[in-house]
C-alpha positions in Angstrom: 1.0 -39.9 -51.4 2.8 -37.8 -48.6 3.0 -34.3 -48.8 6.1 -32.5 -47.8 6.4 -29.3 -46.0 6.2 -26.7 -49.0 8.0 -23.0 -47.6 6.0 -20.0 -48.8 7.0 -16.4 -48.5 3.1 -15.9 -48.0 2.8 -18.4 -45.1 6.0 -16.8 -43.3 4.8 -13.0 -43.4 1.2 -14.3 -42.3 3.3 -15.9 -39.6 5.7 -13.2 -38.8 2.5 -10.8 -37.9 0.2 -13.2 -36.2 2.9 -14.1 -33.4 3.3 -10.3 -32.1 -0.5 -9.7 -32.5 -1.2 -13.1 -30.8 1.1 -11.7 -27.9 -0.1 -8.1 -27.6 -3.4 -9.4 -27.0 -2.1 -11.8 -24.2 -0.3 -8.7 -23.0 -3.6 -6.5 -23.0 -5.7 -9.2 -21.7 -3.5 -9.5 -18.9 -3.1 -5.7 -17.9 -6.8 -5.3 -17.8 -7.1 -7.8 -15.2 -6.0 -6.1 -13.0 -8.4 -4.5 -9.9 -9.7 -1.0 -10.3 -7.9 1.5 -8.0 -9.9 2.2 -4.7 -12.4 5.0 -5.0 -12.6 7.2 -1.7 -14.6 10.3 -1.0 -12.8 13.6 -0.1 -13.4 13.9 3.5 -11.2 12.8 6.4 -10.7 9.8 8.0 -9.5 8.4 10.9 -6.8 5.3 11.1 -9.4 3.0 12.9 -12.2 4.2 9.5 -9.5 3.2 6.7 -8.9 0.0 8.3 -12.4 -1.0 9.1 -11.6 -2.0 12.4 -10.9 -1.4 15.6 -7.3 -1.6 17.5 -8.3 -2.9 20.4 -6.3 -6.1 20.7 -2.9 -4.6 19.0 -0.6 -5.5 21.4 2.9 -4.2 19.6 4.1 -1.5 17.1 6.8 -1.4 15.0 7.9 1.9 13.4 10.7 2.3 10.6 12.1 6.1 9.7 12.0 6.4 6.1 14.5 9.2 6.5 16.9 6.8 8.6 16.1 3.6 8.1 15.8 3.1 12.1 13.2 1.1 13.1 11.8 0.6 17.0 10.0 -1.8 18.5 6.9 -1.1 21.2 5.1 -3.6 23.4 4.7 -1.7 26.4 1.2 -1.8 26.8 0.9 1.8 28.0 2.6 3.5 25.6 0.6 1.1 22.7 -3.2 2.1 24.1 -1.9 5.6 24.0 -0.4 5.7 20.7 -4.6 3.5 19.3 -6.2 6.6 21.5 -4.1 9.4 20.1 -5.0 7.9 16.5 -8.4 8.0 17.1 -8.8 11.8 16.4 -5.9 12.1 13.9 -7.3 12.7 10.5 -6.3 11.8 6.9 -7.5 13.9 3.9 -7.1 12.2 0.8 -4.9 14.0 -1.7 -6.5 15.0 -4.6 -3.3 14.4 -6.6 -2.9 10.4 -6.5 0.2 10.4 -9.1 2.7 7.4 -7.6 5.2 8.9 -5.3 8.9 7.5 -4.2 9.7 8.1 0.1 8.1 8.1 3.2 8.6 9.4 6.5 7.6 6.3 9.0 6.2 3.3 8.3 3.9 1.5 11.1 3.0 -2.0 11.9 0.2 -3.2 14.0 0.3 -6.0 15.6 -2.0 -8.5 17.7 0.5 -11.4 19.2 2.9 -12.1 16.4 0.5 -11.1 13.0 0.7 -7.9 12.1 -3.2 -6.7 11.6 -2.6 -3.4 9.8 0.2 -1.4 8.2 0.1 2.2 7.1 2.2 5.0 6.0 1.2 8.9 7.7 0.6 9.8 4.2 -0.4 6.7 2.1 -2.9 3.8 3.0 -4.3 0.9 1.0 -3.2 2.6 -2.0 -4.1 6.3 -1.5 -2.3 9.2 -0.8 -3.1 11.0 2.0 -2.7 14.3 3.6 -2.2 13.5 7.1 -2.9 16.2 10.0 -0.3 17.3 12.1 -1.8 15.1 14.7 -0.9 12.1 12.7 2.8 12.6 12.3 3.2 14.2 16.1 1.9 10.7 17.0 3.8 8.8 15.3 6.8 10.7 16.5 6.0 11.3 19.7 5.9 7.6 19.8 8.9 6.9 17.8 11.1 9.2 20.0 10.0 8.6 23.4 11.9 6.1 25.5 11.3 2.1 25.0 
């Protein structure tokens, strides 16, 4: 005998609350994936401690104004070891408030040849926000100002 596709009101409300539920679940599954946010102590830090590395090979720098979308270019060896020393007792202090933020001052590249090895912003690395010393942005713009 061949049985023939019977509609039931019962069947279609059964249907019509498994399909969200099935894809809120894939929805939740999916969102708690995702990697817990880096824990940090309170205490400062320099550049060279957040990356877990040293800078001596970086060989270029490229830094971008947030404020006017300028960015510069430096490969002069000279002015890049001095910049890697200057950073080596510029502090960051992680900010207790870690709410997302929009805007940033400078953005800086590190590179070795042509890969970039490290990128930061003066107040937000690897995901943390950051209350960088004065030392850190006078770098940075002492850098970003000074003659190519």
């Amino acid at each position: 005998m061949e049985k023939r596709f019977s509609f039931s009101i019962i069947n279609f409300i059964k249907g019509m609350f498994l399909v969200p539920l099935f894809f809120v679940f894939f929805v939740m599954s999916a969102c708690s994936s995702e990697e817990a946010p880096r824990e940090i102590e309170l205490k400062p830090y320099t550049l060279m401690d957040l990356a877990e590395q040293d800078f001596a090979g970086v060989d270029k720098i490229t830094i971008k104004s947030g404020e006017t979308g300028e960015e510069k270019t430096f490969e002069d060896p000279e002015q890049v070891s001095n910049f890697i020393k200057n950073m080596e007792d510029a502090y960051f202090t992680p900010d207790i408030n870690q709410e997302k933020r929009t805007g940033w001052t400078y953005w800086v590249k590190l590179y070795e040849g042509k890969k970039m090895v490290y990128e930061f912003y003066p107040s937000y690395v690897d995901d943390i926000y950051f209350k960088p010393d004065e030392k850190v942005i006078a770098n940075i713009e002492e850098l970003f100002n000074s003659k190519k």
